[in-house]
N, C-alpha and C positions, 0 to 999 in steps of 0.2 A: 780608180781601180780598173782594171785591165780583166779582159773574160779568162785569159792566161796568167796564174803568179807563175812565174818564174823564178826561181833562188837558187844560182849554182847551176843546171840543168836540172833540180828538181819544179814539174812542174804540175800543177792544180788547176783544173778549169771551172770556168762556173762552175755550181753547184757538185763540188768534187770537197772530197777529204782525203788529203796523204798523212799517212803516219809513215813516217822511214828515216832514215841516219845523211847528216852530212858530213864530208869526211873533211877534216883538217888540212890544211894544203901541206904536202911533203910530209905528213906524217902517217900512224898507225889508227888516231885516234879518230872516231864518229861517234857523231852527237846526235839524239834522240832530237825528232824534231816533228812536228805538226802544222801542218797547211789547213787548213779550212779556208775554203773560198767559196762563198755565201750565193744563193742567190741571186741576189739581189746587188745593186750598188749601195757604197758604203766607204767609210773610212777604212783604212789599214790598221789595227791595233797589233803590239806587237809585244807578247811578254815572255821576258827569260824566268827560267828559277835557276837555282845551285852556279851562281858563278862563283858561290863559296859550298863547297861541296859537302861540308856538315851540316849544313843549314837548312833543315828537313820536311817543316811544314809546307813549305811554297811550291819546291821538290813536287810533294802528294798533290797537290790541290791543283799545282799545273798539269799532272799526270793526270786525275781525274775530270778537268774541265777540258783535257782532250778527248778523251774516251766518252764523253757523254753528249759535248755538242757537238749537233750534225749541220751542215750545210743548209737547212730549208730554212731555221729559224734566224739565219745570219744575213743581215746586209752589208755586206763588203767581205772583208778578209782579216782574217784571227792565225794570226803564227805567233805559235807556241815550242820554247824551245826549254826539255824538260830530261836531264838537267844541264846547262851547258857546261862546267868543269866537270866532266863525266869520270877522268881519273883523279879525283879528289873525290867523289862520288867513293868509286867504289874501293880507295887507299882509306876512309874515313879519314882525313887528312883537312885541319882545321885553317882554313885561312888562304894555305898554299897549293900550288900545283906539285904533284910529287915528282916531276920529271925534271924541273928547273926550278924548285924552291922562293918561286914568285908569285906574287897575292895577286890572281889575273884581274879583277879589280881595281890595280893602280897601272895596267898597263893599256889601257888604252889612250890614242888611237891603234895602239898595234905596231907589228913589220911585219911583215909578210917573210921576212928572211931571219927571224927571229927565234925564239922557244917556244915549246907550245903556250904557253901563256902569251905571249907577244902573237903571234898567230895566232890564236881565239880571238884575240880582243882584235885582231886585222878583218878576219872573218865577218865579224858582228859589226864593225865601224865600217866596211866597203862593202856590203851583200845585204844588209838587216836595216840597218840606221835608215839608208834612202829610202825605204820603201815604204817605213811606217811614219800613218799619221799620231800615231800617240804614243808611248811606250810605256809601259809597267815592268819593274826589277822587282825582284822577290827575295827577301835576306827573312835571316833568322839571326838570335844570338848563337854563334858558332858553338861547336861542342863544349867548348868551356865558359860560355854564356848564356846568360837568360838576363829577356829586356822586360821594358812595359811597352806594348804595342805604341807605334808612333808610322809617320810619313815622313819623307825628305821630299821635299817640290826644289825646285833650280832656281837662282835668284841671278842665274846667265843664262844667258847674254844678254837677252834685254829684257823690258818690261810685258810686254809682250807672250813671248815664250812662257814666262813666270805666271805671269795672270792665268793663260788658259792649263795649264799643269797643276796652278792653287787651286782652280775651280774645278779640276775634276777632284782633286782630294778633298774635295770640301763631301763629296756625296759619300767619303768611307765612316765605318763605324770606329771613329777614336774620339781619346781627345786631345791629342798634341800632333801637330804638323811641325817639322822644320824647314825652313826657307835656307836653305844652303848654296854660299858662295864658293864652294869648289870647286875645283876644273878636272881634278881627276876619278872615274868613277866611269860605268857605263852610262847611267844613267844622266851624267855632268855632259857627257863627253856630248850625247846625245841629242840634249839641249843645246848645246854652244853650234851641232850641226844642224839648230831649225828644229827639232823636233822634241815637244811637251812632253816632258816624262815625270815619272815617279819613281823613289825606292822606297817600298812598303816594310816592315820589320814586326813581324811576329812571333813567337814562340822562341825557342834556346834549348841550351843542355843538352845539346846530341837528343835530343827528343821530338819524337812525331805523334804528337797528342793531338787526338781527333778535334778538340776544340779550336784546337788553332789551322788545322785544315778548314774547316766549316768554316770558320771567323775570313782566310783567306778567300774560298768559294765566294761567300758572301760580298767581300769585296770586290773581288773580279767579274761578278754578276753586277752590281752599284756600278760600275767602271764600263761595262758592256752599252747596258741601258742609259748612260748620261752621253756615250759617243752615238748613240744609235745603234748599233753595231745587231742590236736585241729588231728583231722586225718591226714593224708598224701595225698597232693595232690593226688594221685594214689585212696587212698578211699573216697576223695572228692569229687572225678568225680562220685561214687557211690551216693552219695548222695546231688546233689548238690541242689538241691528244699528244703530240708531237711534243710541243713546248712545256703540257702538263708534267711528263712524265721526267723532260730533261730537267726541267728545275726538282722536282721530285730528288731527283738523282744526286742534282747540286747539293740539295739541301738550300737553298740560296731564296728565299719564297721573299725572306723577311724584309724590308728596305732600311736601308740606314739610319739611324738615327744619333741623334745630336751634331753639334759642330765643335769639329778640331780647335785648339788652342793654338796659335803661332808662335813659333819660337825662330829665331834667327840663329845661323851657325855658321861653322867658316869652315867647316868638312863634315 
């Protein structure tokens, strides 16, 4: 971690938070997005929501754990990118981009000379990918869906990458993890470039039910404090009014409990 994040000419310095838009290369479209750069030294964690733009809970909970965590309680650096298919976002548009009728989700790595789904996913694989030590993806059942909460961890490239991506899914509140061997996906693509990721899946039905916001928070907060990411008792004493109020706010107080089922998949 760098006292400078850098992403695009947007830049965060220590103990700095941006909220502001990055804009699509050659296009019209920006995407919400959120810097926090902590204190402290620390991993890079690094989570999207909405690369499917119906998909709503993740959406909230990424919006709210920008708005609520500040810089003093963070070691390292939290980008948060909320929602990244921003017109599928606001087309209510299930699956696809409305501009080019492609699921940006199967377009990674990207072109850069591409549609805006092929430049999103160009974006996020040469600007985002390198910088984070961990990633978190945030899906819901699309507007014509509803799931039973579960994880995907990467079962590529190696063992390695797999191990430490199963071992932070181990601290969420479910009880079905899947180990998937696919290569297409943000969160696949991710992995095969070095870096542990996750695709979480809660809530459906074109629905943003508080429980399934909460249920995310809670993960994301499990996810924070298993990378470090959360300060060191020793800097928490620094700030404990501070950290009271943000979890407060999360809602996130509770710790996880039980351990996920494994299930293997091949996408």
């Amino acid at each position: 971690m760098s006292d400078t994040m850098d992403i695009c000419g947007l830049k965060a310095e220590r103990g700095q938070k941006l909220q502001t838009y990055i804009p699509v290369l050659d296009s019209n479209t920006k995407i919400p997005i959120t810097i926090i750069n902590g204190q402290n030294d620390g991993p890079t964690l690094l989570i999207t929501a909405g690369i499917h733009g119906g998909e709503y809970p993740g959406i909230a909970a990424a919006i709210e754990i920008s708005q609520a965590i500040e810089p003093e309680v963070i070691s390292g650096c939290l980008i948060i990118i909320h929602p990244v298919n921003i017109r599928s976002f606001w087309e209510r548009s299930a699956f696809v981009t409305p501009d080019d009728g492609k699921n940006l989700n199967r377009e990674f790595p990207g072109d850069v000379n591409g549609t805006l789904s092929q430049k999103t996913a160009w974006l996020l694989s040469r600007h985002f990918f390198p910088l984070a030590d961990f990633y978190a993806d945030l899906h819901s059942g699309d507007i014509h869906e509803e799931l039973y909460p579960y994880v995907y961890y990467p079962g590529l490239p190696n063992s390695e990458i797999s191990a430490k991506a199963r071992e932070v899914a181990m601290v969420l509140d479910m009880k079905f993890m899947v180990r998937s061997t696919a290569t297409t996906g943000a969160y696949n693509y991710a992995a095969i470039s070095g870096v542990p990721s996750l695709l979480i899946e809660r809530g459906g039905s074109g629905l943003c039910r508080r429980e399934d916001i909460d249920a995310y928070k809670n993960d994301l907060h499990n996810i924070l404090c298993k990378l470090e990411l959360l300060c060191s008792p020793q800097q928490q004493q620094k700030h404990t009014l501070l950290m009271s109020l943000t979890l407060f706010i999360l809602k996130l107080i509770r710790p996880a409990v039980g351990s996920p089922v494994a299930v293997v998949a091949t996408k």
